[in-house]
N, C-alpha and C positions, 0 to 999 in steps of 0.2 A: 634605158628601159622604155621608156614615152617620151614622144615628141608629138607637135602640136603639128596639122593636116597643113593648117592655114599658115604661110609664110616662113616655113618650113622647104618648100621648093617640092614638096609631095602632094600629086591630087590623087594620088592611087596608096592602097595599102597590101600586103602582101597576105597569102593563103596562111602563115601563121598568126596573124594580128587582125583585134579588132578595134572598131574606130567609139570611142567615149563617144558621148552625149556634146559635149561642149569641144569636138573634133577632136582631140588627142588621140594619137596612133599608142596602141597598147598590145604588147605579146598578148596571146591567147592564152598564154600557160598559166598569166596574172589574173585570170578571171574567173571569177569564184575562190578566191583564196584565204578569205576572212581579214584580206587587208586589201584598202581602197586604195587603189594606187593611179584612177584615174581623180584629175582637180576635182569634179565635180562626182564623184564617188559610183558613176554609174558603173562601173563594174560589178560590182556587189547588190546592186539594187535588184536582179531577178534573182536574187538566190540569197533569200533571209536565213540568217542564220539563231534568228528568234522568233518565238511568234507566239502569241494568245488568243490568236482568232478574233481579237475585238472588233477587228477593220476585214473580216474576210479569210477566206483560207489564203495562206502566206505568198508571195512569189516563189514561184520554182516547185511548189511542193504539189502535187498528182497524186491521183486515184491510180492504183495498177491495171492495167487491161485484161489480164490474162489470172486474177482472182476468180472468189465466188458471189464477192458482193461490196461496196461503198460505205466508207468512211461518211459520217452527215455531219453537217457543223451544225448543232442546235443549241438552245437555251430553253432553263426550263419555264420562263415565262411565256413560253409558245410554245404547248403543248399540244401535238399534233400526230396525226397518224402516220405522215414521214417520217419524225423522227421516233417516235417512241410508240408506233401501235396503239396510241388511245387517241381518241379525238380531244374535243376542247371542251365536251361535258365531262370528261373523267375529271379527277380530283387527282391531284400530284402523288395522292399515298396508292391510287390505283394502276399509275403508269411506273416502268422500270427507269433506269438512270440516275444519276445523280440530280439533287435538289439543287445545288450550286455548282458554277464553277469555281475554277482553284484561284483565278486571279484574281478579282475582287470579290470572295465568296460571297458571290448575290445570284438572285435569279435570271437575273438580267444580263450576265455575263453567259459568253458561250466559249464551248468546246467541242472536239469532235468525238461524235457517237457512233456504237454500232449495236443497233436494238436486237439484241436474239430470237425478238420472236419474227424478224424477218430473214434471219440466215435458212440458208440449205437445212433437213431436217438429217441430214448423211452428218456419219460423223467425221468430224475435224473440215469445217466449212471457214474459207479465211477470204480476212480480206486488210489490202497492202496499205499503207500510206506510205509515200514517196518521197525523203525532200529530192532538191536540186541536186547538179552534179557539181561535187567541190572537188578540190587541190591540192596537192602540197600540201597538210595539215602539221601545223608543230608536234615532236612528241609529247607536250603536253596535252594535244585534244582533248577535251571531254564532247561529251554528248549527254544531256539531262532533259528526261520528261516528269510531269506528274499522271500518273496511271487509277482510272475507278476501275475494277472489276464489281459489275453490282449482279448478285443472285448468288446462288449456290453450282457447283458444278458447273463453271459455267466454260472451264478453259483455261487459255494461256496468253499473254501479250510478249511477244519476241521480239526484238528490237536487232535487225542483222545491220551488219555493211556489204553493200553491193560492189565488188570492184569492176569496174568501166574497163578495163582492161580485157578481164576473162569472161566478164559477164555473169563469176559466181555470186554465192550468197554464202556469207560466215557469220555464225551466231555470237551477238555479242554477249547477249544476255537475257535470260527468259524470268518473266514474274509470273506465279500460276495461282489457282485461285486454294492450290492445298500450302501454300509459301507465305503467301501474305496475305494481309486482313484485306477481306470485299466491304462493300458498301463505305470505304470511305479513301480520299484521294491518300494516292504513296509517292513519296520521292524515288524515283529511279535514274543511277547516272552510272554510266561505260567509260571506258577510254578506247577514244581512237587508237587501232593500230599505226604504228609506225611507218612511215614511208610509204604507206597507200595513195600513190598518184592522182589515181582519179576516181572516186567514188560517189556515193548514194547510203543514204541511211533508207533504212526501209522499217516501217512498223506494221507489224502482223497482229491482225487478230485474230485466232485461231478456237474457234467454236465448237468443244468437244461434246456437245452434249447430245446427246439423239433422238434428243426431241424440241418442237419450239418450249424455246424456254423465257421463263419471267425476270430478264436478267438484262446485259450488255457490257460493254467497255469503253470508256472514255480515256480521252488523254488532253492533256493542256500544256499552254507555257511547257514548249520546245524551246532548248536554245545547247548550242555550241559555247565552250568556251575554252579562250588560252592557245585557240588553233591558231592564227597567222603568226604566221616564219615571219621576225624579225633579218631580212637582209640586208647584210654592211653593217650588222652588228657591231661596234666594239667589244674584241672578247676579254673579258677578265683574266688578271695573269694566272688563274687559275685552271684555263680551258683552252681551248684546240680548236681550230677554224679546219671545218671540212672544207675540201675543194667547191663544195657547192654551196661555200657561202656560210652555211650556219656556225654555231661555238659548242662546242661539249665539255663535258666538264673533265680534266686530265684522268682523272680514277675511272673514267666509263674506257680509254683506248685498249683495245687489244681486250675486252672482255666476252668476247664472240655473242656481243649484241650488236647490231646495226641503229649507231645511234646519226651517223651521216649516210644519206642515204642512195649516197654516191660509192658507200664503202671503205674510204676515205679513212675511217676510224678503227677499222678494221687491217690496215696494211702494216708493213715496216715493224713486225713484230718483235726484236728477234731478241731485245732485251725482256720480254717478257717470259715468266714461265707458266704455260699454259699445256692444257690435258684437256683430251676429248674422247680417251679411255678406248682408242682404234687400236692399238697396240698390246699397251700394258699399264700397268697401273701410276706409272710415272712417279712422283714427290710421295705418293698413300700406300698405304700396308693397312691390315685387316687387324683389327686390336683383338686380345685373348680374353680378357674382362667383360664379354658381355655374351650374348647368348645365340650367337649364332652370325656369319657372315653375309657381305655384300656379293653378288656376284657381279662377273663382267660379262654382258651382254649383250644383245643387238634389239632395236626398237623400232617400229614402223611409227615412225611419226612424221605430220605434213607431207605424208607421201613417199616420203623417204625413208631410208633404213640409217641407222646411227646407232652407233655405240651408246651403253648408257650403266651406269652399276647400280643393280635390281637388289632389292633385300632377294632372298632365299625364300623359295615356297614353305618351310619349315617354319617352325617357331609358332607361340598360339598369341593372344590379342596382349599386351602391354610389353612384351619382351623385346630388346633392343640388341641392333646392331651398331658398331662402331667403326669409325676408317679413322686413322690417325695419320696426319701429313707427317712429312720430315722437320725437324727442330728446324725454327725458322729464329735468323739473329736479322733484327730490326728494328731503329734504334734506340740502341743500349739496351734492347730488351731482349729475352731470350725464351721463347714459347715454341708449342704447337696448336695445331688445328684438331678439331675434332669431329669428326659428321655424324651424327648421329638421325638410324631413325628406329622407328618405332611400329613394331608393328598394329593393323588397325584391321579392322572386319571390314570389309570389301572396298579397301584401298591398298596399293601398295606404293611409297616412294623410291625415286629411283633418282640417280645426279646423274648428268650428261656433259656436260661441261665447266673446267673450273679453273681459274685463271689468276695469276698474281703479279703487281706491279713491278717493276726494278726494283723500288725499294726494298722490297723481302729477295732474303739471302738465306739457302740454305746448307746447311752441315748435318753430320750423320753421327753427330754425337748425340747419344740419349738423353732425356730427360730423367724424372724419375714417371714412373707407369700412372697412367691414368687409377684412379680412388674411387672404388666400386659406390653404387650410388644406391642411396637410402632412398624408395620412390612410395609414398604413400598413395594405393591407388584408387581409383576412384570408389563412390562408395554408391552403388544403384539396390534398391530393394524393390522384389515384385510383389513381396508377403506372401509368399507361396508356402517359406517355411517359417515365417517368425517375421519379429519387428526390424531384423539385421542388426545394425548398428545405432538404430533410433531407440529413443524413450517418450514413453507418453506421460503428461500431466494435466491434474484437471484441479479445478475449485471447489467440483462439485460432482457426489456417486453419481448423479444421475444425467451426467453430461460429457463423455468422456468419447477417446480415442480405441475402436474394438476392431480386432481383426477377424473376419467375418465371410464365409461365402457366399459368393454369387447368388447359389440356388437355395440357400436358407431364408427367404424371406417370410414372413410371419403371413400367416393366411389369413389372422385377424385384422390386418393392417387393413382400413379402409383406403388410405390414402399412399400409395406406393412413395416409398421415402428414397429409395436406393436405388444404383443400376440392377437390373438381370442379367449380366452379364461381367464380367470386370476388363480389367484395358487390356494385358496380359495375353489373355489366349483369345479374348472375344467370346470366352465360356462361360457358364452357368457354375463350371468347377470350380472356376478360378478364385481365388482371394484377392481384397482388398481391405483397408480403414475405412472405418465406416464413425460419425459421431452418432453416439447410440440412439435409438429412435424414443420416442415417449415427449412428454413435455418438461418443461424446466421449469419450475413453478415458481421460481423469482424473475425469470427473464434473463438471468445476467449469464450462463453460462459462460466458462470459458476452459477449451480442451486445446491442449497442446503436443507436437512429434519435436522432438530435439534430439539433434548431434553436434558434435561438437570437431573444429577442422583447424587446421592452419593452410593457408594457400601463399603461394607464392605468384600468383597470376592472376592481374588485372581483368580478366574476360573468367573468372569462376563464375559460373551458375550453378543452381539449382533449378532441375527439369520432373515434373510429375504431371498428372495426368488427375482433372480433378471434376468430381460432380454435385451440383448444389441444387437441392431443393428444398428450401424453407422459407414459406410466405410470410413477410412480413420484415423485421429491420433485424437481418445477420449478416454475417458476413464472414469471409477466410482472409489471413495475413499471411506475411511470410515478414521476420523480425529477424535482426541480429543482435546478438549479445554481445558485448565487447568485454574481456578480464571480471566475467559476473557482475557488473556494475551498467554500463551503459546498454540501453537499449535503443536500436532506427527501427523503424520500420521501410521494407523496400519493397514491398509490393501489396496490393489490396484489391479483392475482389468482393462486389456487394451480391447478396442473393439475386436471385432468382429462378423463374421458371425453367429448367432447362434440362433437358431427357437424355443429353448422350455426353461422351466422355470429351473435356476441353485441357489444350493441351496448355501449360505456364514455363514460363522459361522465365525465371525474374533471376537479372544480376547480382551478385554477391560481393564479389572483387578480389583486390588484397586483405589479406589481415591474418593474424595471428591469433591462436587464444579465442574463436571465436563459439558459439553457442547458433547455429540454424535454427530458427523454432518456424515451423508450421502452424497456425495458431487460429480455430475456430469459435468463432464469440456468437450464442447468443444471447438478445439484448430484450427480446420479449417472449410473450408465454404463446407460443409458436411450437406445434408439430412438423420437425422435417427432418432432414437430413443431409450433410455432409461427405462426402466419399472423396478419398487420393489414392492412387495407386502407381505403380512405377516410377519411384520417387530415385534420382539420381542425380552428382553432383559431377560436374562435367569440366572438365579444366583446370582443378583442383587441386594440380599436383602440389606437393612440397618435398623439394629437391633440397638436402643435407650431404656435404661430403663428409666421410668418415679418415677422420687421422689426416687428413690433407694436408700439404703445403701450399699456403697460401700464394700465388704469382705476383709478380710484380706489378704494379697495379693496383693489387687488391688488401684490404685489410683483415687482419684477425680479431673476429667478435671474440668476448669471453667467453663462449660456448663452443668454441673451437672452431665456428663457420667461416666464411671464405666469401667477402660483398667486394665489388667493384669501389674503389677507395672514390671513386666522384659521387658514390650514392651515400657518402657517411654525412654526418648535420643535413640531411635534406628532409626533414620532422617527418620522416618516416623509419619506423621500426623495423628495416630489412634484415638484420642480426636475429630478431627476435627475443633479445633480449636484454632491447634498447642500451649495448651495448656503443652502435653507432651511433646515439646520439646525445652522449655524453663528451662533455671538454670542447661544445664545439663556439666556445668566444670567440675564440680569434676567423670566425667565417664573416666575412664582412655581409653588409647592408640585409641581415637577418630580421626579418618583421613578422608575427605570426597577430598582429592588429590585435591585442588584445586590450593596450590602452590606447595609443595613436598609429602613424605614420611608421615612427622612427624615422629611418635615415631618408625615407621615400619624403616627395614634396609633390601637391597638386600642383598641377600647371595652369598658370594664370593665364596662358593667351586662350584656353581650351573654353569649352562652351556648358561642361556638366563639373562637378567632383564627385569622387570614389566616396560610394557612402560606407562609415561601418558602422555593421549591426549584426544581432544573433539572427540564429532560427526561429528563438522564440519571442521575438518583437512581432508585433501585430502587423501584416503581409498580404498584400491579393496578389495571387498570382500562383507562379511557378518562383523554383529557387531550390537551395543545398535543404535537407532537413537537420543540419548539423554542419557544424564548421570542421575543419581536417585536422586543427590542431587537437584538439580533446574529443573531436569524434560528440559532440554533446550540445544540445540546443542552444543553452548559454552562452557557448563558445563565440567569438566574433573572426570576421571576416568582413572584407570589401567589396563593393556590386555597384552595378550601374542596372539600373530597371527601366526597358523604355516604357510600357505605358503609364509612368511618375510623368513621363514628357509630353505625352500624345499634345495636349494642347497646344507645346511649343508649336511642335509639327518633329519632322524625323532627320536625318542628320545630326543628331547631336553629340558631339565626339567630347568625352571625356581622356584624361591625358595624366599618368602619374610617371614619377622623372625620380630617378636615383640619383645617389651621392654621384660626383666626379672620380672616374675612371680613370687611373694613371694608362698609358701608351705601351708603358710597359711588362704589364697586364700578359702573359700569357696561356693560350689554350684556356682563357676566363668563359663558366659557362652561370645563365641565369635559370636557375629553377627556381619552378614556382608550381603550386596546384590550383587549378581551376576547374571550375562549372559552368558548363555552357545549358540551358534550357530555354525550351520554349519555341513553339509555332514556327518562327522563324526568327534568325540568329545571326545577330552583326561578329561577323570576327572577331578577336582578339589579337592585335598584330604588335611585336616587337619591333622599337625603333635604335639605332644611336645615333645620337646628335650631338655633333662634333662642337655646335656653339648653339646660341639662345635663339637660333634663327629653324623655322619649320619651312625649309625648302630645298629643293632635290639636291643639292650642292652638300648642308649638313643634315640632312636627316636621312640614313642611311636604314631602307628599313630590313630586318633580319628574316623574320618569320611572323606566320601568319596560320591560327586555326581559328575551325569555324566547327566543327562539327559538335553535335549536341552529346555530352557526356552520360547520360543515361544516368542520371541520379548518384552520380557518386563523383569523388571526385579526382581528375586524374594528374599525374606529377608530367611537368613539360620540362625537361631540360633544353636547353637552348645557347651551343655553342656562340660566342660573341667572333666578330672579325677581329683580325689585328690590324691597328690604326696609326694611322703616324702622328697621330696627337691625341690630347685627351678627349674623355666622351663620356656619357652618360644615357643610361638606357630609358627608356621611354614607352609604356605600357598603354596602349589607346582599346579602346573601343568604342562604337557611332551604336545612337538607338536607333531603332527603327518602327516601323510599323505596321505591325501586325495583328490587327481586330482589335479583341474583348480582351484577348488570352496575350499575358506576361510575357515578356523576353529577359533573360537576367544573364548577365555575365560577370561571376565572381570569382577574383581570387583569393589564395588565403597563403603563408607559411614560405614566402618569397625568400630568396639566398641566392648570395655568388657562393661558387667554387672558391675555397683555399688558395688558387691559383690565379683571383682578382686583386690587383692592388688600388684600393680606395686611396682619396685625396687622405694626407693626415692630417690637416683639421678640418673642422666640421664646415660644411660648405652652407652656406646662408645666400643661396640664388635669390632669393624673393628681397633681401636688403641689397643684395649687389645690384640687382636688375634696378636699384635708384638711382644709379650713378655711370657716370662716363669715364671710360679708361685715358689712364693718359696715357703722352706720346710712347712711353716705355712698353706700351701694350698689355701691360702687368697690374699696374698700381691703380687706383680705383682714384677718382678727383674730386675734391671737396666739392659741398652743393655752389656756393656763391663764391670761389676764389681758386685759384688757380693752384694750392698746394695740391700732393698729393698724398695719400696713405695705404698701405699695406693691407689685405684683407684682415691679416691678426688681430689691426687695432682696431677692427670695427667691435661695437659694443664690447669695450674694453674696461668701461667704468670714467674713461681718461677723453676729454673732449681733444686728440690731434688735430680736428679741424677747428682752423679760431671760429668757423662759426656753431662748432658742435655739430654739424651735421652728420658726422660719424657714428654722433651717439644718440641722434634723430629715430623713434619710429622703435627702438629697441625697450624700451617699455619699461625702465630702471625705476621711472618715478611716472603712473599712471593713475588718472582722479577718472578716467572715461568720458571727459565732458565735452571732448574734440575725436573722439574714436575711438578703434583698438588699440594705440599705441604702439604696434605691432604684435601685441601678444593676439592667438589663434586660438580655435577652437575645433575639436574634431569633429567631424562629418556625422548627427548622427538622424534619423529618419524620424522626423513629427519631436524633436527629442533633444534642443539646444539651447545654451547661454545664451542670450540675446540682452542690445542694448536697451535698456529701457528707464522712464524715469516716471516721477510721482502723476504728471498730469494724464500719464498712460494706465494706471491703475485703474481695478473696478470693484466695486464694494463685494464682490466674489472672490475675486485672487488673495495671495495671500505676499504680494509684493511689498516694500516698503514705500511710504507715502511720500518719504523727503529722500533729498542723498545725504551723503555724510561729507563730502570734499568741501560744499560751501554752505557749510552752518546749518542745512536740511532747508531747502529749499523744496520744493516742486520740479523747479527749473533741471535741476542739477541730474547727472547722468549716473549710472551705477549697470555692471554684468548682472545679471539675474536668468534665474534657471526654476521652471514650476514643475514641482511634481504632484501636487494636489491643490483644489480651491477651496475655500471656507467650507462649501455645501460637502465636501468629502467627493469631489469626483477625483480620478486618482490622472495623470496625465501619460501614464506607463506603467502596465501591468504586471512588470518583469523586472528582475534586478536587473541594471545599468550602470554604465560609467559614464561621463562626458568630462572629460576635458580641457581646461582654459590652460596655454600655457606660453611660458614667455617667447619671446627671441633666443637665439643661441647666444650666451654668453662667452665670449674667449678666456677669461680667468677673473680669479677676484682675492682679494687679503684675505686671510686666516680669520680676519674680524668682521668680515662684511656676515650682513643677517638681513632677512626679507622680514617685511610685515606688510598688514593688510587689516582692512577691516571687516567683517562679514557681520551680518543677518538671516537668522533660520525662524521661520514660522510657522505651526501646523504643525501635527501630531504625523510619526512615520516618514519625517521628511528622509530620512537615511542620515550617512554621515559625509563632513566635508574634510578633506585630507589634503596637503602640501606634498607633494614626492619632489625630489631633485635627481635630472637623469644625466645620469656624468658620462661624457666621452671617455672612454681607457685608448691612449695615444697607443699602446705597447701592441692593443688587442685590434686589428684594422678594422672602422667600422661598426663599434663594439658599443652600445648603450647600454646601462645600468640604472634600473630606477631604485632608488632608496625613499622609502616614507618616512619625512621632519616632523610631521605634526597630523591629527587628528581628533 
């Protein structure tokens, strides 16, 4: 690929190669490719593939020539009539653009601008930015900017790829300013097309306003990622080496994608079965159960003409079509396919091509008929005729929820409380909810809209259209109810002045059994008003099959439904009627943190621990409003919070580690639910680690998310590889840092699949990690002599090593006065046992002044846990657990008994309780806690 000018026997280089910085002869093809393939990386140097403006506009990236006007790189600390139309006497609130930039939101950081009141006054006035010309790009590319749109009306920011080839432009993706919020930065990220050889990203600003406007567009922190081709890859046995080099994964061959882009992946077809609908309908027939057919058509797409099957112009908005493939045997299983689509108001789907591996085999024996579907549909109210399916409640007659029109407004009203118009028609005729106008003479108003749903879809919303006028301290909610009992709230908007209709789209999710309440408070003796109209609930479905037979696979709820047998013990109610999540003991290393870890262990080599704590522990920041297991503030859950770190500084990688993985472990998957929030967001990345070592060799890593969950929380399943030895998974995330504002990544409700086989006995990494294997590679080696012993025998009660180090550090007999003995305590926030003794006491606490192991000393050590001081401050506002507990014990006589000795002081200290949590051998994985004493 490169070879070096100098001593080499070359002083000349050829029309396709250019010559590095430090002489190396380099193809030409290699430059600009997002990997440095000259020594000293000049290749890449004119064509950044990130950039923040800190040091200048980037290499490679250009103004276009043949726009209507320039990109400016400004800051708003220099405020000037180049960039922003005001001079240096204006005041920042008199000039357009953003106050900060995105990368160190200061004034002093810069981005590029395009001030509206210097574009063209004609409308749709643009102007380019350029990057360099790149390469080869992986099928993974991305492409990510942060985008301001500041003013009203002010246009579009388009984000195309240029191909160097043909010279076109193709739109990758458009932000406009009726799409997303203005006046404050947006993340925006594309993906590179596939196989695009030689290209250019171009950023448009596109100024549709028709007049100079008090407005503009900024964009910051540019960057590519994931784009350099790995060449001479080793491929995993589970992928395919294209002639040019790259690896695909075996399931993409023969899919009529171009995932080599030589073609390469696309050849040698012939064991596959594949339809591209030129013909006839090939493996599909048209099913009778639904409400009308697919047709077989032709489509003009990318220029060309192709086959493609169109729903039918027939049919009105939710009613479906069906295509059922031919019974497919694949193995030992025996199914078909079902395509289904749906019809929708100014879309229509259509399939064009469809493909299947070798492994699917097909026969023309029947099944039994597809089981017409129960579709509960959405539920949208304009109040034209009535409240639809909602109900209103209030606290108070003279504060309530009224349906009301537009052009009734009271002529006594001095102060106009309502739209003149409603959302609907944009009329005076129209109707809306209005909370009734007058005063509340306690202040506390509270007027409420409820229905009631079950969804079966994580992306449910609720969409309406809402207007708020009431000075002073009120506000509108939008709450859930869970089984009449639990209430969240999941969205909040505070008053104010605001004269025209705003649109809310607040996520809802999964759940069953649920109570929507719309819900307006007010809180003082305030005249105003309230208004929502076009209230609808969008994704909503809940799909029941009627009489079905459950497929293989799948299991049967007691309500007759039909779930995915991997989704049963996953602490979600997908039955509905928490049928699936009953009898489910025997699912190994199952944790829903309500008193510790369980089977999970923090990692000692890591730099943070997993904290638990509820929602309603005292908190800044962002986070869950509830934990997933009970849906309920109380509830507990695990998190890492960076700005608890900031001090440290950022990088700080917390690390929790599961029981030992047998090998033989099949199709083993890890679910778990988490929340991602906050500004910005360190991933959450899956490991297995084949041994106690964190290096590319054993730490195999699986998956990785980062995206922020929108308030709720979402279930990850996470197939595991198959390993040729045992392993253990490994749950990481790094803080980072970002401002004022929280970052939190928690999980909660963690489980293997049925189909993981845990170590059978309890695995005690943290006391093995004391000791060195002997030569057997098995048996673990006494601290000061050369026997060895069996994991079993560790804290066993029985010293096998003569010098007892086996039974070291296990905590059978502990006075505190040399440490923890090994016994632990749970992770929890401002809120822990700690060691301490009498000369640490303060005539406030309410600690004891002596210990009790050597006769009440001062000197003498004891655990101690405060939850109030003398003066009555309280140390945690909220019921809690914390924790102290032993080592694992391997077994013990029918006669062995614990004791201890305690001290409580102060009024309301709560109570102190013994539980013993027992391994069940039978059940994989399986902890039991039982309460001894309290």
């Amino acid at each position: 690929m490169a070879e070096t000018g100098e001593g080499s026997g070359r002083s000349v280089y050829g029309a396709r190669e250019r010559l590095c910085v430090d002489g190396t002869v380099l193809e030409s093809k290699y430059w600009c490719d997002f990997v440095e393939d000259c020594p000293d990386g000049s290749d890449e140097i004119q064509c950044d593939s990130t950039c923040n403006f800190e040091n200048g506009i980037c290499n490679g990236w250009t103004q276009d020539a043949d726009d209507d006007y320039d990109w400016l790189m400004c800051k708003r600390s220099m405020i000037n009539d180049v960039c922003y139309g005001c001079n240096k006497n204006r005041t920042s609130q008199d000039c357009p653009g953003p106050n900060k930039d995105h990368t160190h939101n200061s004034l002093y950081g810069s981005y590029m601008y395009v001030n509206g009141r210097s574009t063209p006054t004609r409308l749709s006035s643009k102007a380019n930015f350029v990057s360099p010309m790149f390469s080869n790009p992986s099928p993974d590319c991305t492409f990510s900017l942060w985008l301001n749109m500041y003013g009203a009306e002010i246009g579009n920011i388009e984000i195309k790829i240029r191909n160097m080839l043909s010279y076109t432009d193709a739109l990758l993706t458009r932000a406009s300013d009726k799409t997303v919020d203005t006046y404050k930065w947006i993340y925006v990220k594309t993906n590179i097309p596939n196989c695009v050889s030689k290209f250019k990203i171009v950023i448009e600003a596109d100024d549709r306003s028709k007049r100079i406007s008090f407005g503009g567009f900024a964009i910051d922190d540019l960057r590519f990622d994931d784009c350099g081709n790995k060449r001479n890859e080793k491929c995993l046995p589970d992928q395919i080496r294209c002639k040019s080099g790259q690896c695909y994964h075996r399931v993409s061959h023969c899919d009529y994608s171009n995932d080599c882009c030589d073609g390469t992946d696309e050849q040698e077809c012939g064991n596959h079965t594949m339809c591209d609908f030129k013909h006839d309908m090939c493996v599909w027939k048209q099913l009778t159960n639904d409400n009308f057919n697919w047709n077989r058509t032709y489509n003009l797409n990318e220029n060309r003409f192709r086959y493609v099957l169109m729903l039918a112009e027939s049919g009105t908005v939710g009613e479906v079509a069906r295509l059922q493939s031919l019974t497919i045997m694949a193995m030992n299983a025996t199914c078909y396919l079902v395509i289904e689509g749906v019809k929708e108001k100014d879309c229509t789907p259509y399939v064009s091509k469809v493909s299947f591996t070798p492994e699917c085999e097909f026969s023309h024996i029947d099944l039994p008929s597809l089981s017409p579907l129960k579709v509960t549909k959405m539920k949208g109210c304009d109040f034209e005729k009535g409240l639809c399916d909602w109900v209103t409640k209030t606290n108070t007659d003279s504060y309530h929820f009224t349906r009301v029109k537009a052009s009734e407004l009271k002529a006594s009203t001095v102060l106009e409380t309502r739209p003149s118009i409603d959302h609907t028609f944009a009329s005076s005729n129209g109707h809306y909810l209005h909370v009734a106008d007058g005063v509340c003479l306690n202040g506390d108003g509270i007027a409420e809209l409820y229905t009631w749903i079950s969804s079966d879809n994580e992306d449910c919303r609720l969409h309406f259209w809402y207007d708020i006028f009431i000075p002073g301290t009120s506000s509108l909610h939008v709450t859930i109810e869970y089984y009449n009992v639990v209430r969240k709230e999941v969205w909040k908007e505070m008053a104010d002045v605001n004269r025209m209709w705003t649109e809310a789209n607040v996520l809802i999710g999964k759940g069953h059994n649920m109570a929507i309440i719309i819900q307006a408070k007010q809180v003082t003796e305030a005249t105003g008003g309230i208004s929502i109209d076009d209230v609808s609930l969008i994704n909503c479905e809940r799909t029941d099959t009627i009489d079905d037979v459950c497929l293989d696979g799948q299991m049967t709820c007691l309500n007759g439904k039909c779930i995915d047998l991997e989704n049963a013990c996953n602490y979600e109610n997908d039955c509905g009627d928490f049928s699936d999540e009953k009898y489910c003991e025997g699912y190994p290393a199952t944790c829903d943190f309500e008193f510790d870890l369980c089977d999970w262990k923090q990692d000692s080599n890591d730099d943070l621990d997993w904290l638990i704590k509820s929602s309603k522990s005292p908190y800044i920041g962002v986070g869950p409003i509830s934990d997933h297991t009970f849906k309920y503030d109380y509830g507990k859950y695990i998190y890492v919070q960076s700005t608890s770190e900031l001090s440290a500084g950022n990088g700080k990688v917390a690390r929790l580690v599961s029981p030992m993985i047998k090998m033989t472990s099949h199709h083993c998957k890890l679910r778990l639910w988490y929340f991602i929030d906050g500004f910005k967001t360190s991933p959450l990345i899956i490991y297995q680690l084949t041994r106690n070592q964190y290096d590319d060799n054993d730490l195999k890593k699986v998956a990785e998310i980062s995206d922020p969950t929108l308030n709720y929380w979402k279930l990850w399943s996470v197939l595991l590889n198959q390993l040729q030895t045992n392993f253990q998974i490994v749950i990481e995330t790094t803080t980072i840092k970002g401002g004022t504002q929280a970052q939190v990544v928690a999980i909660d409700d963690v489980s293997l699949s049925a189909s993981c086989i845990t170590e059978s006995i309890i695995p005690a990494d943290d006391e093995i990690k004391r000791f060195n294997l002997c030569e057997d590679g098995r048996r673990l080696q006494c601290g000061i002599s050369n026997q060895c012993f069996e994991e079993v025998q560790m804290c066993n009660f029985v010293n096998d090593c003569e010098d007892g180090s086996d039974e070291n550090e296990c905590g059978a007999t502990c006075g505190f006065d040399t440490g923890w003995c090994g016994w632990k305590v749970t992770k929890k926030e401002g809120f822990n046992w700690m060691l301490s003794n009498g000369k640490t006491s303060s005539p406030t606490d309410t600690r004891p002044r002596v210990d009790h192991t050597n006769g009440g000393t001062l000197n003498g050590y004891y655990v101690y846990l405060q939850t109030s001081d003398r003066n009555g401050s309280v140390s945690v506002l909220y019921p809690t657990n914390v924790f102290l507990y032993s080592p694992t014990f391997q077994h013990c006589s029918a006669a062995c008994t614990f004791n201890m000795w305690y001290h409580m002081n102060g009024y309301g200290t709560g109570t102190l309780s013994v539980y013993i949590r027992t391994y069940v051998p039978n059940k994989v994985g399986t902890y039991f806690h039982k309460q001894l004493w309290w």
